[in-house]
DSSP file (Angstrom, degrees, kcal/mol; ACC not computed):
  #  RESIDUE AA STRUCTURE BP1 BP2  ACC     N-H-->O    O-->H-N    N-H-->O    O-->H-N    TCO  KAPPA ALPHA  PHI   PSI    X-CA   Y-CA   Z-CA
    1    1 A X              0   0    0      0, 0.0     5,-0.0     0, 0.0     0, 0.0   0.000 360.0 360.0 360.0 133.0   -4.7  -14.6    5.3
    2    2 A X    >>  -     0   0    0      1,-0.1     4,-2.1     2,-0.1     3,-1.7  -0.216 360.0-115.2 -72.4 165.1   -4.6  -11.0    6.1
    3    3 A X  H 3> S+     0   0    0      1,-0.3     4,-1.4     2,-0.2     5,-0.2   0.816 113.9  59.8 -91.7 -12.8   -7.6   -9.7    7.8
    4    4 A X  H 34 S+     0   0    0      2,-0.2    -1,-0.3     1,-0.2    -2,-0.1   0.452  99.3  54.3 -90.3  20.7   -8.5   -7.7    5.2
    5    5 A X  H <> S+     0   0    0     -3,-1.7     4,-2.0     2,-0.1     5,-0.4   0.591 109.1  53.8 -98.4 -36.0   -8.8  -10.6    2.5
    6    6 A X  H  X S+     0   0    0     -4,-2.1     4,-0.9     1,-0.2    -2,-0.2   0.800 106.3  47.9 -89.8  -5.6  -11.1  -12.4    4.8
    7    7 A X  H  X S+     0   0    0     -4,-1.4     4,-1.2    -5,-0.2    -1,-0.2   0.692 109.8  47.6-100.5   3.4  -13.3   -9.9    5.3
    8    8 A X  H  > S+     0   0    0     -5,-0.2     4,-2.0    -3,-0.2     5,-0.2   0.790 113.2  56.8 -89.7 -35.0  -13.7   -9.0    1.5
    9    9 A X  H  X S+     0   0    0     -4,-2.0     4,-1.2     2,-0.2    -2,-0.2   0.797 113.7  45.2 -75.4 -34.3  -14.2  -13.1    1.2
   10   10 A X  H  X S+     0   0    0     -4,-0.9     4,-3.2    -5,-0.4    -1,-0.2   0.958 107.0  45.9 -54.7 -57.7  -16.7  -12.4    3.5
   11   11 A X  H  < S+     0   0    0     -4,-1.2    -2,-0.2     2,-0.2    -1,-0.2   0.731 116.2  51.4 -78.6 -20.9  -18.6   -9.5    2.3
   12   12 A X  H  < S+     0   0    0     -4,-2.0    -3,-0.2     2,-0.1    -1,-0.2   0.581 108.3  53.1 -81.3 -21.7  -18.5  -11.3   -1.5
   13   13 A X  H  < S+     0   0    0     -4,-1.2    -2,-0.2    -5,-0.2    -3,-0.1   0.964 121.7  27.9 -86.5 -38.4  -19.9  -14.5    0.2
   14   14 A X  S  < S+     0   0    0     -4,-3.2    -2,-0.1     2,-0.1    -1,-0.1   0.276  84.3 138.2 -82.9  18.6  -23.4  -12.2    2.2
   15   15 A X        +     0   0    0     -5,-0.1     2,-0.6     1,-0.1    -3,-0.1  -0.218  31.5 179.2 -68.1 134.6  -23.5   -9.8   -0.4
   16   16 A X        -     0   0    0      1,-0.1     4,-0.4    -5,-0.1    -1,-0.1  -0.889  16.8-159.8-150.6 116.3  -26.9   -9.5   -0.9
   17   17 A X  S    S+     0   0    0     -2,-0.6    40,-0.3     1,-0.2    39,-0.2   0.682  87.8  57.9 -42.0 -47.4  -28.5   -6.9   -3.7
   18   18 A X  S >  S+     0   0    0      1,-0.1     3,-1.1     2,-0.1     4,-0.2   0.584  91.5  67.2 -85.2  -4.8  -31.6   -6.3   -2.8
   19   19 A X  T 3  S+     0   0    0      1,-0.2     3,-0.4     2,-0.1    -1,-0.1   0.844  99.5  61.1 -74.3 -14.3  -30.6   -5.0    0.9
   20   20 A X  T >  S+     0   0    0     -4,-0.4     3,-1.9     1,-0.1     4,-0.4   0.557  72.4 101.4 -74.5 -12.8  -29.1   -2.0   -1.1
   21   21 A X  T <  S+     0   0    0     -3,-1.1     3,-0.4     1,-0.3    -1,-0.1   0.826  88.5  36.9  -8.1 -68.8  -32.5   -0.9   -2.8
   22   22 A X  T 3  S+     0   0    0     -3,-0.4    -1,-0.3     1,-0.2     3,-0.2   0.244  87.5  97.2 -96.1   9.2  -33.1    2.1   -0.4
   23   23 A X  S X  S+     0   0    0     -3,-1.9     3,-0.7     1,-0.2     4,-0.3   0.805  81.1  55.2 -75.4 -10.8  -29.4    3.2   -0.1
   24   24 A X  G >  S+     0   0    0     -4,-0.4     3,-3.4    -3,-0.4     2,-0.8   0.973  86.5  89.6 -77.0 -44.4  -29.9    6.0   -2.9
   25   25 A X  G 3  S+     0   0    0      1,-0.3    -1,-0.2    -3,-0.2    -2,-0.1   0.271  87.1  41.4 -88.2  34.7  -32.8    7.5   -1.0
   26   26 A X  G <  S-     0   0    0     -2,-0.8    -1,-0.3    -3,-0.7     2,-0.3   0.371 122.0-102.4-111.3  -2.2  -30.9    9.9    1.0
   27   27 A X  S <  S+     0   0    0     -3,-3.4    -1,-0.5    -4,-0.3     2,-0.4  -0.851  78.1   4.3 135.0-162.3  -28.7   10.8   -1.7
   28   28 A X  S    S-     0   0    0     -2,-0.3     2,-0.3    -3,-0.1    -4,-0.1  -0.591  70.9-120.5 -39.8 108.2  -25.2    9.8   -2.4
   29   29 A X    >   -     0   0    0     -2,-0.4     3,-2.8     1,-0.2     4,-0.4  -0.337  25.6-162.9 -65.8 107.0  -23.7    7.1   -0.1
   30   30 A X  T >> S+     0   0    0     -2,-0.3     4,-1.1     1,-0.3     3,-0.5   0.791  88.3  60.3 -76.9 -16.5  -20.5    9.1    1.4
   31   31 A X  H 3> S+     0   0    0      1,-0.2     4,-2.9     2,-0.2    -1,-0.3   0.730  91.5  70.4 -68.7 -16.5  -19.0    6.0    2.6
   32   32 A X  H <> S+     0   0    0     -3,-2.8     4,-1.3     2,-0.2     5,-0.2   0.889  90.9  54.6 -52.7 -57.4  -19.0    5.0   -0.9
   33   33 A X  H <4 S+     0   0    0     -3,-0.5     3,-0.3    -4,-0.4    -1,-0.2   0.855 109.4  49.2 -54.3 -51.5  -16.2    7.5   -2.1
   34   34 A X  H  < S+     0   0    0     -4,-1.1     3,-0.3     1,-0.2    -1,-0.2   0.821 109.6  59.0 -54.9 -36.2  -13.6    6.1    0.8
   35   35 A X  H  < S+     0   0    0     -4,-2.9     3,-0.3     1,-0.2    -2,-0.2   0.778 110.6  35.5 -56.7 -34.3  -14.5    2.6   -0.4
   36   36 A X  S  < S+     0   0    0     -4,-1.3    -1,-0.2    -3,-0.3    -2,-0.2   0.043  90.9  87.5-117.7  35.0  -13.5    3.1   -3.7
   37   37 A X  S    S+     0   0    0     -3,-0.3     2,-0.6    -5,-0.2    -1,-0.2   0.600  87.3  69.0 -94.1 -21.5  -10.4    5.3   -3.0
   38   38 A X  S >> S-     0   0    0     -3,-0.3     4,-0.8     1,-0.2     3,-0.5  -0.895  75.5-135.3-141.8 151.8   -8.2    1.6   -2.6
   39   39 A X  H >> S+     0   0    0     -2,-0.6     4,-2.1     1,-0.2     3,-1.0   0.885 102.4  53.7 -52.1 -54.2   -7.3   -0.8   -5.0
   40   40 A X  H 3> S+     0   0    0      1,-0.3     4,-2.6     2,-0.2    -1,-0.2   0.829 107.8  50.5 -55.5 -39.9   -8.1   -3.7   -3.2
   41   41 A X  H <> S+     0   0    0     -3,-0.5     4,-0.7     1,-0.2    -1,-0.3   0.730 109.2  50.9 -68.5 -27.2  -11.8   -2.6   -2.5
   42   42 A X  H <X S+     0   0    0     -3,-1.0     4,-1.7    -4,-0.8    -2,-0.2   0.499 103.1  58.3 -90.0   2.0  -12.6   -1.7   -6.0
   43   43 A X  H  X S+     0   0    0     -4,-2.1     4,-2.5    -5,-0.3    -2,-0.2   0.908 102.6  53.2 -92.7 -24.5  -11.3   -4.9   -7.0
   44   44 A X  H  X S+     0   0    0     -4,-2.6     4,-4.5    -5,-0.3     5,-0.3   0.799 109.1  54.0 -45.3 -39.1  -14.0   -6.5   -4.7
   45   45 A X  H  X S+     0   0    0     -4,-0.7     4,-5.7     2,-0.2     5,-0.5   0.988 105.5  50.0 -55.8 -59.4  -16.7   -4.3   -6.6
   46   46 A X  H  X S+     0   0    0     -4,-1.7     4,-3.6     1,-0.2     5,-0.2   0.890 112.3  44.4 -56.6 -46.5  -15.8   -5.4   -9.7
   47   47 A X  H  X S+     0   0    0     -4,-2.5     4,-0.7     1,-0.3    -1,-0.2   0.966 112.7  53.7 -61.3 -59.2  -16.0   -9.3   -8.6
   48   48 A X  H >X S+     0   0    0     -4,-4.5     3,-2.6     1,-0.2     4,-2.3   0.993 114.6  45.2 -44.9 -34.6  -19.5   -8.6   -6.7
   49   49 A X  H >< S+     0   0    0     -4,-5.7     3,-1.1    -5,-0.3     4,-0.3   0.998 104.1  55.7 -72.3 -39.8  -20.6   -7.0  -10.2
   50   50 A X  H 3< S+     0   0    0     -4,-3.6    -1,-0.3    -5,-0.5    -2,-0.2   0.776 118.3  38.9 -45.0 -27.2  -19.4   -9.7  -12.1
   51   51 A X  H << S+     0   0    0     -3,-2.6    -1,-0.3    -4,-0.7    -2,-0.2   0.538 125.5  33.8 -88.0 -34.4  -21.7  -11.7   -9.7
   52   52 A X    X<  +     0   0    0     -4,-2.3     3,-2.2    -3,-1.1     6,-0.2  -0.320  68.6 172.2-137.0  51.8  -24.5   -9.5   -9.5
   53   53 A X  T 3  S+     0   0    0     -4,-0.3    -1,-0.1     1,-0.2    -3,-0.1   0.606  84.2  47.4 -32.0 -25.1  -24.9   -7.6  -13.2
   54   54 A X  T 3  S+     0   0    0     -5,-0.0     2,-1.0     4,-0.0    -1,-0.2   0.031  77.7 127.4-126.3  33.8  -28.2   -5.9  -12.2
   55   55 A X    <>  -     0   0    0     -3,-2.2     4,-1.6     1,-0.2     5,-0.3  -0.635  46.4-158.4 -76.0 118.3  -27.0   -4.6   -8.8
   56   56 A X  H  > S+     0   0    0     -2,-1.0     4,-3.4   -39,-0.2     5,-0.2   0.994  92.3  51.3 -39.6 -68.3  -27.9   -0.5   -8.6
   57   57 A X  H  > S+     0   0    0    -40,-0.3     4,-1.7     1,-0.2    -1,-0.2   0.741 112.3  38.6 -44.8 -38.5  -25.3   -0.1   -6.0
   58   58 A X  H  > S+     0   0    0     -6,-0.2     4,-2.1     2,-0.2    -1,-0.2   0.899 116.2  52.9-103.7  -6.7  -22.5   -1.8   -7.5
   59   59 A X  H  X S+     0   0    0     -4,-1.6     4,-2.6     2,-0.2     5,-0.3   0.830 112.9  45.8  -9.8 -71.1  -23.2   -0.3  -11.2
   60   60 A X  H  X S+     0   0    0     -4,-3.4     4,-3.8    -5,-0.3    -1,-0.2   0.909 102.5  59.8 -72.0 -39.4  -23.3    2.7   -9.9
   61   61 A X  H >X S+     0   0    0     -4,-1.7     3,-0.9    -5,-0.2     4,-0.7   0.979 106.8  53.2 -43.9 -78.9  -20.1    2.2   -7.8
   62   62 A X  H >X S+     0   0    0     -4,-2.1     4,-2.7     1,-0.2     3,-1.9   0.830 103.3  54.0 -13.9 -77.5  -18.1    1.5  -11.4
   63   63 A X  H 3X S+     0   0    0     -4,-2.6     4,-2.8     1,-0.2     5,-0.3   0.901 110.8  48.9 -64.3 -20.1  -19.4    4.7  -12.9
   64   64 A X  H <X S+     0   0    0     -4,-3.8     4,-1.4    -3,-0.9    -1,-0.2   0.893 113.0  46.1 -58.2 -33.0  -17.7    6.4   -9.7
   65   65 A X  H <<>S+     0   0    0     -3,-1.9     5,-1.1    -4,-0.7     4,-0.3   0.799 110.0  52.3 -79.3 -13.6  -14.7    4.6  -10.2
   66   66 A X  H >X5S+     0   0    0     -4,-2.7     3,-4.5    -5,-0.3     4,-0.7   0.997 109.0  51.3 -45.5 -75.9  -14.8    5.5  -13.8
   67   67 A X  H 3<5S+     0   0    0     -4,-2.8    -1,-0.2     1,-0.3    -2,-0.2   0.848  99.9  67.2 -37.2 -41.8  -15.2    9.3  -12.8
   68   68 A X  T 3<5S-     0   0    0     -4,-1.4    -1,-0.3    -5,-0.3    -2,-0.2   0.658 122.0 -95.9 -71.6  -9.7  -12.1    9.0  -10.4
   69   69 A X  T <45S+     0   0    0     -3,-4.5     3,-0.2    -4,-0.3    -2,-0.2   0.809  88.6 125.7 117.5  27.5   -9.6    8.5  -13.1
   70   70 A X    >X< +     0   0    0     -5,-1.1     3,-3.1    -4,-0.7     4,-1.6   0.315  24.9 131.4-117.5   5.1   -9.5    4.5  -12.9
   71   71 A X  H 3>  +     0   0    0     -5,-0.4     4,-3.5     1,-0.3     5,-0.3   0.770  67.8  52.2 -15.2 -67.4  -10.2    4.1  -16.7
   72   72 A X  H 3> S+     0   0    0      1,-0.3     4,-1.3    -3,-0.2    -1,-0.3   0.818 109.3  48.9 -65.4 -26.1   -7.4    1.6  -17.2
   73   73 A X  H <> S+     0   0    0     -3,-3.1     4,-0.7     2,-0.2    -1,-0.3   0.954 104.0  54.1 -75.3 -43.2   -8.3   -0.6  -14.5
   74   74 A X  H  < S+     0   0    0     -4,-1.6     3,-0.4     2,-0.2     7,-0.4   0.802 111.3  47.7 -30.5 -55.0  -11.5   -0.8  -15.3
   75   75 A X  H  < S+     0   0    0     -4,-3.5     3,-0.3    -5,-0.3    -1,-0.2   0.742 109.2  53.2 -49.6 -36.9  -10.4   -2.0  -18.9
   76   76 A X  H  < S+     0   0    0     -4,-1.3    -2,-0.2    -5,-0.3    -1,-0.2   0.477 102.1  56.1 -98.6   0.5   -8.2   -4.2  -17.7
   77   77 A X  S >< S+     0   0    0     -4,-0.7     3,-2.2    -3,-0.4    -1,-0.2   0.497  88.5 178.3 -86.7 -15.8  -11.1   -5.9  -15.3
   78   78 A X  T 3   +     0   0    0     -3,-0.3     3,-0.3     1,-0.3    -1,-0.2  -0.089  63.4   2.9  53.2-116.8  -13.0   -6.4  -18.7
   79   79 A X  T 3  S+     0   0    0      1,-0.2    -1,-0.3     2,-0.2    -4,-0.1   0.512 117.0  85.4 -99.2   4.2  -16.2   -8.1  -18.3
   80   80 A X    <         0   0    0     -3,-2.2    -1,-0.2     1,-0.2    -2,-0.1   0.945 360.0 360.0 -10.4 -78.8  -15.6   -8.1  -14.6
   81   81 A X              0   0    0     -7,-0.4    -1,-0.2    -3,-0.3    -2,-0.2   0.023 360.0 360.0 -73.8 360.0  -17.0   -4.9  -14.6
């Protein structure tokens, strides 16, 4: 397994919602934007949200990938997302 499959199998098994509360209250998270620049990382979002519907963080991630042109993927993650 490549290393970057286990560590997305990682981060979807400690993903934990509420430790993301306070991440809005310096503004936008910049790391955010690099995260969802590659495919493989937004397809992790979508499976945490799918997991976590009333997550801020990963909600909010979607409408960024929204914003970035990813429309079709998004559609095509369905109720993923």
């Amino acid at each position: 397994m490549p290393p970057s499959v286990c560590l997305q199998e990682l981060i979807k098994e400690r993903f934990d919602p509420t430790k993301f509360l306070s991440v809005f209250k310096q503004g936008h998270p910049a790391w955010l934007n690099q995260l969802i620049q590659h495919q493989h990382s937004r397809k992790m979002i979508y499976e945490l949200s799918a997991a976590n519907k009333n997550s801020l963080l990963l909600n909010y991630a979607i409408q960024r990938i929204l914003k970035q042109g990813h429309e079709d993927e998004v559609a095509q993650v369905g109720s993923l997302a």
